[in-house]
C-alpha positions as CSV (number, residue, x, y, z in Angstrom):
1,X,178.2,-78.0,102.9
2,X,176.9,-78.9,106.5
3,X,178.8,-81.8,108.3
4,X,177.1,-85.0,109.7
5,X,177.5,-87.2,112.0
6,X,177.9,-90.7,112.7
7,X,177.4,-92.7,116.2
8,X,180.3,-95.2,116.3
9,X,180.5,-95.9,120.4
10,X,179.0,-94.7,123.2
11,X,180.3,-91.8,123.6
12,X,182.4,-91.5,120.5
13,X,181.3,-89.8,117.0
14,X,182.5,-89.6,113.1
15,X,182.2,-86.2,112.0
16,X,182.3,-86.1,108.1
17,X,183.2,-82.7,106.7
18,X,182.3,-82.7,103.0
19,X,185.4,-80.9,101.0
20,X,184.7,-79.1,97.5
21,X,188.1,-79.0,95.6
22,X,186.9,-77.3,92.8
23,X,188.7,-74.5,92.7
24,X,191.7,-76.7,92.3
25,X,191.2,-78.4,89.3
26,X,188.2,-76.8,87.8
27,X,186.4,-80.6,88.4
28,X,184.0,-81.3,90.0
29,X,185.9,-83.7,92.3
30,X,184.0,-84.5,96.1
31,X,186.5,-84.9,98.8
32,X,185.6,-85.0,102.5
33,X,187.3,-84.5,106.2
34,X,187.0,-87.7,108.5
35,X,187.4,-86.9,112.4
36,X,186.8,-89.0,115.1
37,X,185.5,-87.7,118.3
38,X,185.3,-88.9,122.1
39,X,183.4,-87.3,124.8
40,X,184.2,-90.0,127.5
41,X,186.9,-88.2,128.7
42,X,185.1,-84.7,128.9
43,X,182.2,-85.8,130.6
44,X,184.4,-88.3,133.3
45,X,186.3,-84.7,133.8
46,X,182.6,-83.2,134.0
47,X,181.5,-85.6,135.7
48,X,184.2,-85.4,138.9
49,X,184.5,-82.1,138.5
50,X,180.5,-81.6,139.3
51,X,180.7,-84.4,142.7
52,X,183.9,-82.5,143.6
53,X,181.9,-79.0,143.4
54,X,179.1,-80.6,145.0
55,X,181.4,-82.2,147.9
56,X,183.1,-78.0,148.6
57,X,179.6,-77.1,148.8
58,X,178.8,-79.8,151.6
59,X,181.7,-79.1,153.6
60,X,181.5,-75.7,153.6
61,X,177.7,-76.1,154.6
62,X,178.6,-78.4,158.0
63,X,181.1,-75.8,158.6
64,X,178.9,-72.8,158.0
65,X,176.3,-74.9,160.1
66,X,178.7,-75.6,162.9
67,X,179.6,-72.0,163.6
68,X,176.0,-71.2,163.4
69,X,175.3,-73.4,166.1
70,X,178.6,-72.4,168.3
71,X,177.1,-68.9,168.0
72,X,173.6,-69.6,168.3
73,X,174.6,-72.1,171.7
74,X,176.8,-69.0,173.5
75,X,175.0,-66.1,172.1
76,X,171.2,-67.2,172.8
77,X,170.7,-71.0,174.7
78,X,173.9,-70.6,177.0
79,X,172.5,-66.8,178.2
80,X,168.9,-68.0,178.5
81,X,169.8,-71.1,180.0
82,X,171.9,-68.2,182.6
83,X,168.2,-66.5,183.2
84,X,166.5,-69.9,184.2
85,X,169.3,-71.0,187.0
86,X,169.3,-67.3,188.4
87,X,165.6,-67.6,189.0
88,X,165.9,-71.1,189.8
89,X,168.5,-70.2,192.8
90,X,166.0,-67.5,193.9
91,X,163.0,-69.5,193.4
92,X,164.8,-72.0,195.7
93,X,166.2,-69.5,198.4
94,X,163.0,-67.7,199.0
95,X,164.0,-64.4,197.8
96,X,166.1,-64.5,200.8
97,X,169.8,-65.3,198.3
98,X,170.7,-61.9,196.1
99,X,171.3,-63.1,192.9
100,X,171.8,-61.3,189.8
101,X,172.1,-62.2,186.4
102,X,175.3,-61.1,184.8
103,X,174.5,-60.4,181.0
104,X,176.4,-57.8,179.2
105,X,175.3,-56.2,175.4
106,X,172.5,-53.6,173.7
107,X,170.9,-57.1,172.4
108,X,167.4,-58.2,173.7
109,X,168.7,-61.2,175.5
110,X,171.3,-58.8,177.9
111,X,167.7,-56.2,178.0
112,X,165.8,-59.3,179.4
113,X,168.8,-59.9,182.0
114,X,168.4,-56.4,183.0
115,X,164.1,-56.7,183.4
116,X,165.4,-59.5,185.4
117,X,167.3,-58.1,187.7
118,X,164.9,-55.0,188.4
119,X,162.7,-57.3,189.1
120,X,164.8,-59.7,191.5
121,X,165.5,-56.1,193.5
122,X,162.0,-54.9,193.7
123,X,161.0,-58.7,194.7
124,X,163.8,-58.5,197.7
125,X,162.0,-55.0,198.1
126,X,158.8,-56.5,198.6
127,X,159.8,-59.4,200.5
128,X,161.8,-57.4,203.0
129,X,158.5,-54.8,203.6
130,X,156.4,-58.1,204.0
131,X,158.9,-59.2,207.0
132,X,158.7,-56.0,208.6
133,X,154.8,-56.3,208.1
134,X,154.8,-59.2,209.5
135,X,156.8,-58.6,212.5
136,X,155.0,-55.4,213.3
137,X,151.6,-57.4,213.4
138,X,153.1,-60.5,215.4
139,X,154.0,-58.0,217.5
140,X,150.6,-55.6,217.9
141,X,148.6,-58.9,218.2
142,X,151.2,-60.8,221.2
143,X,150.7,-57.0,222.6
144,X,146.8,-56.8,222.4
145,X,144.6,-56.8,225.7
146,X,142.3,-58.9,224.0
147,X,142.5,-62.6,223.1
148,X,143.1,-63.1,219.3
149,X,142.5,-66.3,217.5
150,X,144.2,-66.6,213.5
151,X,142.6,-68.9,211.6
152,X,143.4,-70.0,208.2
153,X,140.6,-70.9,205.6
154,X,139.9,-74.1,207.0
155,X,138.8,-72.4,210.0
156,X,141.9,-73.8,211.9
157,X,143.3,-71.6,214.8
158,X,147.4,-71.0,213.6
159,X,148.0,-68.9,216.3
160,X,146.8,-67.3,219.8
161,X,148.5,-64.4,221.4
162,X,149.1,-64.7,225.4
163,X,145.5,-62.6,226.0
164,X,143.6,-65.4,224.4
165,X,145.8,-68.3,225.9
166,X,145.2,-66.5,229.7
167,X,141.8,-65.9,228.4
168,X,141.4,-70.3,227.5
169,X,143.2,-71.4,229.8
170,X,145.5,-73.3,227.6
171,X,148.7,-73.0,225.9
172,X,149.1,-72.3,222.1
173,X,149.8,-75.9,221.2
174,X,146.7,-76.8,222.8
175,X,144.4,-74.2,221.3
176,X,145.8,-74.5,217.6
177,X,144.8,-78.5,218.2
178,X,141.3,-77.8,219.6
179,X,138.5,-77.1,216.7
180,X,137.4,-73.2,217.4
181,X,133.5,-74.3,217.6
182,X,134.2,-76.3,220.9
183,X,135.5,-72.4,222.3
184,X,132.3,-71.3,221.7
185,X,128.9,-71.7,223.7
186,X,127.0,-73.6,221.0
187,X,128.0,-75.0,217.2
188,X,124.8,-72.3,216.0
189,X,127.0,-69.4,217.5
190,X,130.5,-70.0,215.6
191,X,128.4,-71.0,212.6
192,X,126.5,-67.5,212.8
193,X,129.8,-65.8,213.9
194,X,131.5,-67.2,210.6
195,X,128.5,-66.7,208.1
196,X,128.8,-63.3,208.8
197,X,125.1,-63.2,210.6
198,X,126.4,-62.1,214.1
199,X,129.0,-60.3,215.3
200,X,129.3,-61.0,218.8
201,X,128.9,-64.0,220.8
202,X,129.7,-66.0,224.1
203,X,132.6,-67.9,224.8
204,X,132.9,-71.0,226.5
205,X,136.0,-70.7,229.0
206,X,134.9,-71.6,232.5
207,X,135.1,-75.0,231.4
208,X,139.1,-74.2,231.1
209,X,139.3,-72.1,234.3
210,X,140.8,-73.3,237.7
C-alpha cells in the first residue's frame, strides 16, 4: 500500500498511511495512519543556514582579497614604484648623484633592480669618460695655433678658442653674438664652405683689426 498525500498549508502536509489489519482478525477491516507534517521550520533552518554559509564565504573572500592586495602592494607596486624614484633621482641629478636601488630576492622584480643598477654604474661610467672627453678637447682646441669656431646645427658659433678671438679681434661673447657669414668675405663663400662645395676660403678680419 503506497501512502498519499494531502496539501493542508503552505508548507504543511497529511500523509495517509493505509494499514491492512488482516492478519488480526482474519477481516478484511481497512485501517490507516494519519501524520501531519511541516517543512516551515526545516526550510527557515535551511534557509539561514544557506545566507549564513553564503555570508563565511564573503568574509573570508574580503579577507582573502585584502591580504592579496597587502602582498601584491609590498611585494610588486611598492618595489616598482622603488625603480621609478631611483631613476627619477638620477634622471634629475644628471648622472652626477650615485644612487642604487636596494632590492633584495631570486624574484624578477629584485633581477630588474639589479639590471638596474648595472646599468646606473655603466651610465656614471660613461658619463664620467664623456667629462674627461670633454675636458681633453676644451683643452686641445683653447691650445690650438689656429682659430677654431664651434657651431651648433643652426650654424651658431658656441664657442671660439683664444687663436680665433686674437685672430677676430673680438672677445668670445662678441663672436658667439655675430652670425658666422658676416666673418667671411662674401655670403656665397660660407654658403659654399657649409654645403660642402669648398673647403677653403677667405676671412674677413681687417675690418676687426686696429
Amino acid at each position: 500500500y503506497k501512502p498519499s498525500w494531502q496539501l493542508v498549508g503552505e508548507q504543511s502536509y497529511l500523509a495517509i498511511y493505509p494499514l491492512n489489519r488482516t492478519q488480526f482478525t482474519h477481516q478484511d477491516v481497512s485501517a490507516a495512519l494519519l501524520v501531519e507534517l511541516d517543512f516551515a521550520g526545516l526550510i527557515r533552518q535551511t534557509t539561514y543556514n544557506a545566507w549564513l554559509y553564503l555570508g563565511q564565504a564573503l568574509i573570508l573572500l574580503f579577507v582573502l582579497g585584502f591580504i592579496l592586495n597587502n602582498l601584491y602592494f609590498h611585494l610588486v607596486v611598492k618595489r616598482i614604484a622603488h625603480i621609478g624614484r631611483i631613476t627619477q633621482r638620477y634622471a634629475a641629478n644628471e648622472g652626477t648623484f650615485k644612487v642604487r636601488t636596494n632590492l633584495s630576492g631570486n624574484d624578477e622584480i629584485s633581477a630588474l633592480g639589479a639590471d638596474i643598477n648595472s646599468m646606473l654604474v655603466q651610465l656614471e661610467n660613461n658619463h664620467k669618460s664623456l667629462e674627461e672627453s670633454e675636458h681633453m678637447l676644451r683643452s686641445l682646441i683653447n691650445a690650438a695655433p689656429i682659430g677654431l669656431l664651434l657651431l651648433d646645427e643652426q650654424h651658431t658659433i658656441i664657442e671660439a678658442n683664444p687663436a680665433a678671438q686674437s685672430l677676430f679681434n673680438m672677445p668670445q661673447a662678441d663672436l658667439c653674438r655675430t652670425p658666422p657669414e658676416q666673418l667671411f668675405s662674401s655670403t656665397k663663400q660660407w654658403l659654399e664652405l657649409i654645403q660642402g662645395r669648398s673647403t677653403t676660403t677667405v676671412l674677413t678680419t681687417t675690418q676687426n683689426t686696429q
